[in-house]
C-alpha positions in Angstrom: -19.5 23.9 -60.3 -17.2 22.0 -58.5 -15.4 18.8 -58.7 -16.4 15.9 -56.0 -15.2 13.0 -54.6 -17.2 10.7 -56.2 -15.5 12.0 -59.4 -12.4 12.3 -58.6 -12.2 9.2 -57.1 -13.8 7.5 -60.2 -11.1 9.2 -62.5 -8.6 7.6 -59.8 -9.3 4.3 -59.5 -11.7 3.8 -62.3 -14.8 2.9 -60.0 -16.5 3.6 -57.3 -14.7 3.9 -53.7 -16.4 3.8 -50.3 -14.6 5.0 -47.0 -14.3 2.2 -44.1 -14.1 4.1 -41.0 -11.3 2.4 -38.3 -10.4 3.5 -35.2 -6.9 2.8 -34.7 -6.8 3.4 -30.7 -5.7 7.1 -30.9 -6.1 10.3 -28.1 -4.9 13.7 -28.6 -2.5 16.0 -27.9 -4.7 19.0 -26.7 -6.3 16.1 -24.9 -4.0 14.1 -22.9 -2.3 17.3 -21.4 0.8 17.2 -23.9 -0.8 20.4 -26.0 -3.6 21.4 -23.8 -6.6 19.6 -22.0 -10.6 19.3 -22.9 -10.0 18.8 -26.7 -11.2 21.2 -29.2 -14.7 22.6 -28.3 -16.9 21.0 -30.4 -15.4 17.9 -30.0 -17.4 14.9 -29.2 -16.3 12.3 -26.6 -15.4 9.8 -29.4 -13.2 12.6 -31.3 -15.2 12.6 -34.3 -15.2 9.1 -35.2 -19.0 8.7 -33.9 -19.2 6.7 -37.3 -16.1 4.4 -37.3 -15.9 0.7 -36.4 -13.9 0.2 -33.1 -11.8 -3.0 -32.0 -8.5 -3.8 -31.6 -8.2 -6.0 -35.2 -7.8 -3.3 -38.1 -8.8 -6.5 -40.3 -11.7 -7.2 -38.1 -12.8 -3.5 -38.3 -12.5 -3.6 -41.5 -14.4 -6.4 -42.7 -17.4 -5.0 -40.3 -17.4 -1.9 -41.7 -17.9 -3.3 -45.1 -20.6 -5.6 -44.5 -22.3 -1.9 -43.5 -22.1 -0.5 -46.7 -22.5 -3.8 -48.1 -26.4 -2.4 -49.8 -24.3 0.9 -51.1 -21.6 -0.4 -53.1 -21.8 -3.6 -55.2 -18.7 -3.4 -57.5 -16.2 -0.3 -56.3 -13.4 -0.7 -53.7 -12.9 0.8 -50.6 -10.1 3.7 -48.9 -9.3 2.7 -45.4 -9.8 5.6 -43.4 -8.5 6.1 -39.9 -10.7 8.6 -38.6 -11.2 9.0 -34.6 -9.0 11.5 -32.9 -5.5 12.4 -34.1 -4.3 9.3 -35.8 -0.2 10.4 -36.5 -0.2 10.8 -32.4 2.0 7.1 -31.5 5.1 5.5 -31.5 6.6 4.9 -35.1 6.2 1.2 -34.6 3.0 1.4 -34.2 1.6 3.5 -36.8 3.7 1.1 -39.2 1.8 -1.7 -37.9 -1.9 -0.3 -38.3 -1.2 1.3 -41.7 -0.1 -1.2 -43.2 -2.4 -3.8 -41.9 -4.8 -1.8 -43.3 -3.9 -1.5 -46.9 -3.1 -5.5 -46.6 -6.7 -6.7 -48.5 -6.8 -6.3 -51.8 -10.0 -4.3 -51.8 -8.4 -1.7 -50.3 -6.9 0.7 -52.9 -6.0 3.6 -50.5 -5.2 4.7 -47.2 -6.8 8.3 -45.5 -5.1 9.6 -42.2 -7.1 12.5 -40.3 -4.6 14.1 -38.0 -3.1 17.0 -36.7 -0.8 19.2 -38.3 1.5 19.2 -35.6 1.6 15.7 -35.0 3.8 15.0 -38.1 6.7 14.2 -37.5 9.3 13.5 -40.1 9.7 10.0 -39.6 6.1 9.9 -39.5 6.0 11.1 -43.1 8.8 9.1 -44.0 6.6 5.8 -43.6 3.7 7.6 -45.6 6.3 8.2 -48.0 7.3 4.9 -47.9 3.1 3.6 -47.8 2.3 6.2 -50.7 4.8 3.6 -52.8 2.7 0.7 -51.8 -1.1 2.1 -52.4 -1.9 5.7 -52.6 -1.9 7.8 -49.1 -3.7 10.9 -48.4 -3.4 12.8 -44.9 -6.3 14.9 -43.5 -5.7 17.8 -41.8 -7.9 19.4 -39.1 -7.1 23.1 -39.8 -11.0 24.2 -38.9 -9.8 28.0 -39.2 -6.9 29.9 -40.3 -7.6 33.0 -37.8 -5.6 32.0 -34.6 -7.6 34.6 -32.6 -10.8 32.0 -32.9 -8.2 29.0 -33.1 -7.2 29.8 -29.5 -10.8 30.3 -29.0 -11.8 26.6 -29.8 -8.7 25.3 -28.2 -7.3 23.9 -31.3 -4.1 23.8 -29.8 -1.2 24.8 -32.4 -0.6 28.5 -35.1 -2.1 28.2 -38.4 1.3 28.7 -40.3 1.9 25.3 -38.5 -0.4 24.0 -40.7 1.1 25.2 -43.7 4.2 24.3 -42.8 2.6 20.3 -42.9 0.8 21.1 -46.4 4.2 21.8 -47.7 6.3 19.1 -46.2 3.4 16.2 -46.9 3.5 17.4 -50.4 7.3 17.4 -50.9 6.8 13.2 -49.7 4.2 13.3 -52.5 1.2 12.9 -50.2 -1.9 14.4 -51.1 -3.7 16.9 -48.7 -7.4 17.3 -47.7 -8.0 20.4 -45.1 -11.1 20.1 -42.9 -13.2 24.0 -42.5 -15.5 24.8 -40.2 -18.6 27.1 -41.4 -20.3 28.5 -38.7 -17.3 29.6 -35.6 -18.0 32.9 -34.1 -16.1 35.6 -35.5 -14.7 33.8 -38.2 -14.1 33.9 -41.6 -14.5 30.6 -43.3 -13.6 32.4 -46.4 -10.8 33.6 -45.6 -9.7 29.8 -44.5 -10.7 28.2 -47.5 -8.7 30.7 -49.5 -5.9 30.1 -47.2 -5.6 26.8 -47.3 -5.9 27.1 -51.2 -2.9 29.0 -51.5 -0.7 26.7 -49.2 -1.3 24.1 -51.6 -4.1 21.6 -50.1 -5.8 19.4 -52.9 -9.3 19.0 -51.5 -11.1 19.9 -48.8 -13.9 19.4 -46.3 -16.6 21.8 -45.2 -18.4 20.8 -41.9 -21.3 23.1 -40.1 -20.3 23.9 -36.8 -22.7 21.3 -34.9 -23.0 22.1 -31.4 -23.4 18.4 -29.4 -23.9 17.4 -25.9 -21.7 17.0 -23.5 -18.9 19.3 -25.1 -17.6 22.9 -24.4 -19.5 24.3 -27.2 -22.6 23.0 -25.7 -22.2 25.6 -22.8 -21.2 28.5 -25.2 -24.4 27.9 -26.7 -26.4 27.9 -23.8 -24.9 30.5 -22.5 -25.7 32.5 -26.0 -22.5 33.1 -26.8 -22.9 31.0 -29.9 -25.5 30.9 -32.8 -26.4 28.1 -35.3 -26.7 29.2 -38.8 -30.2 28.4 -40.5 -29.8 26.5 -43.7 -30.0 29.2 -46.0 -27.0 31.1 -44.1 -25.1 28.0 -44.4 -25.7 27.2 -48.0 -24.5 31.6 -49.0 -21.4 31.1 -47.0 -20.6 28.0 -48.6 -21.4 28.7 -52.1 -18.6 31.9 -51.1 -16.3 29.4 -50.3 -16.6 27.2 -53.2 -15.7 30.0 -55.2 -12.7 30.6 -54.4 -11.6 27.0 -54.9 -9.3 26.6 -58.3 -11.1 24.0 -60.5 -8.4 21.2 -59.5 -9.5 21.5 -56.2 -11.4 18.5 -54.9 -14.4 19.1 -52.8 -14.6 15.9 -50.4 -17.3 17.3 -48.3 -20.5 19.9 -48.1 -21.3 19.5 -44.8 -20.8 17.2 -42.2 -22.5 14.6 -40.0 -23.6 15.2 -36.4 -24.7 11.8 -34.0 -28.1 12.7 -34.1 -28.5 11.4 -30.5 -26.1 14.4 -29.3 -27.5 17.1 -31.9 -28.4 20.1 -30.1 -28.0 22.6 -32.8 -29.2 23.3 -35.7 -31.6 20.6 -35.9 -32.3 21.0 -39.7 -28.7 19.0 -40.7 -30.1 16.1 -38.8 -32.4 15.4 -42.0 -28.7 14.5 -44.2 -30.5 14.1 -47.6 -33.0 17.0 -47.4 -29.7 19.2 -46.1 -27.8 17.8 -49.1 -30.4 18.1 -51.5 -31.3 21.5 -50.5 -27.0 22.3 -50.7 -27.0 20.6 -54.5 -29.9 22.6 -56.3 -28.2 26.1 -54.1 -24.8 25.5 -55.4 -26.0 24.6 -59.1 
């Protein structure tokens, strides 16, 4: 077995704690020409934050997405969770300002920060440093794959050691690390990722199938057959082989992830979430 979120959150905080999803504005680098162009190929249009409240009030965003889990949690707090795009990637000024008017209401205990390891700065971790102090920070780190042959591949923009250069410097600022892999890239060794990103220190992680979506670059790989979806069972072997590899201190965030099922092209089984996660549950028991 393996420990979840939902537990190690309840150890944490001592209840239950739900995710608001904010957009705080953000692009990226291997968007906006500064890295590269196009984004990484399975990118959707809305960078990933399909599920995130959007606005130009943090408070505002954050009160709406609570009233949307308002039937799922009745007495837990909440981690605000700045999800869309690369969201380190702005002036210093202004990642001050969003941060901490997000952490501001008292039912928020923490803060999450999906980003990019190369858009860390260290000023940047400086004021996580300085936020951990104030309610606990934790930064999420697209790494997707540790094989920079199929990195260049999906265009993710940056080297993998990169990456471990951020798990080291976040953790020396005392900020914990969650590392987002992808199960399903051609070529790739998922594996080999998750036992990477074990050994350069990450506390939890997140698995996500490899959904191809409309309108991105993957969408043509795949129509083009250069790219296969994994069935169900194929998924739930090569995660079970990544699990294992995880120390028991390890915090599995994720199993899979969420694709807009209005964009789903492929594989059409993870569009039914509970029967994928209930299917996931009794494989990795």
């Amino acid at each position: 077995m393996y420990k979840t979120a939902n537990e190690y959150y309840k150890e944490k905080f001592g209840c239950k704690v739900y995710k608001l999803s904010l957009d705080g504005g953000f692009t990226c680098p291997n968007r906006d020409g500064s890295v590269a162009t196009g984004g990484c190929i399975f990118c959707s249009a809305l960078g990933g934050g399909e599920f995130a409240e959007h606005g130009t009030d943090i408070t505002g965003q954050l009160e709406k997405a609570k009233k949307r889990v308002a039937d799922k949690i009745k007495d837990g707090k909440y981690i605000a969770y700045f999800q869309s795009f690369t969201n380190t990637y702005a002036p210093y000024g202004r990642l001050k300002t969003l941060f901490y008017q997000a952490i501001a209401p008292d039912y928020i205990v923490g803060l999450n920060i999906a980003t990019r390891p190369d858009c860390l700065p260290d000023t940047t971790i400086e004021l996580l440093k300085e936020l951990n102090k104030v309610k606990p920070v934790t930064v999420e780190l697209g790494l997707q794959t540790a094989n920079d042959t199929v990195a260049e591949y999906i265009n993710r923009g940056y080297k993998t050691a990169v990456y471990a250069d951020a798990v080291s410097r976040l953790q020396a600022a005392g900020i914990e690390v969650i590392t987002h892999i992808i199960i399903g890239l051609p070529d790739d060794d998922p594996v080999a990722t998750t036992r990477y990103a074990v050994n350069s220190g990450t506390d939890g992680v997140k698995f996500h199938l490899l959904h191809i979506l409309k309108n991105t670059r993957l969408a043509k790989e795949y129509e083009a057959g250069k790219v296969a979806a994994l069935t169900l069972e194929e998924y739930a072997q090569i995660l079970k082989a990544c699990i294992a590899v995880l120390p028991p201190k390890t915090v599995v965030h994720r199993i899979t992830g969420d694709g807009a099922k209005k964009d789903l092209i492929a594989p059409l089984w993870s569009a039914d979430k509970k029967k994928t996660l209930n299917y996931l549950s009794q494989y990795l028991k």
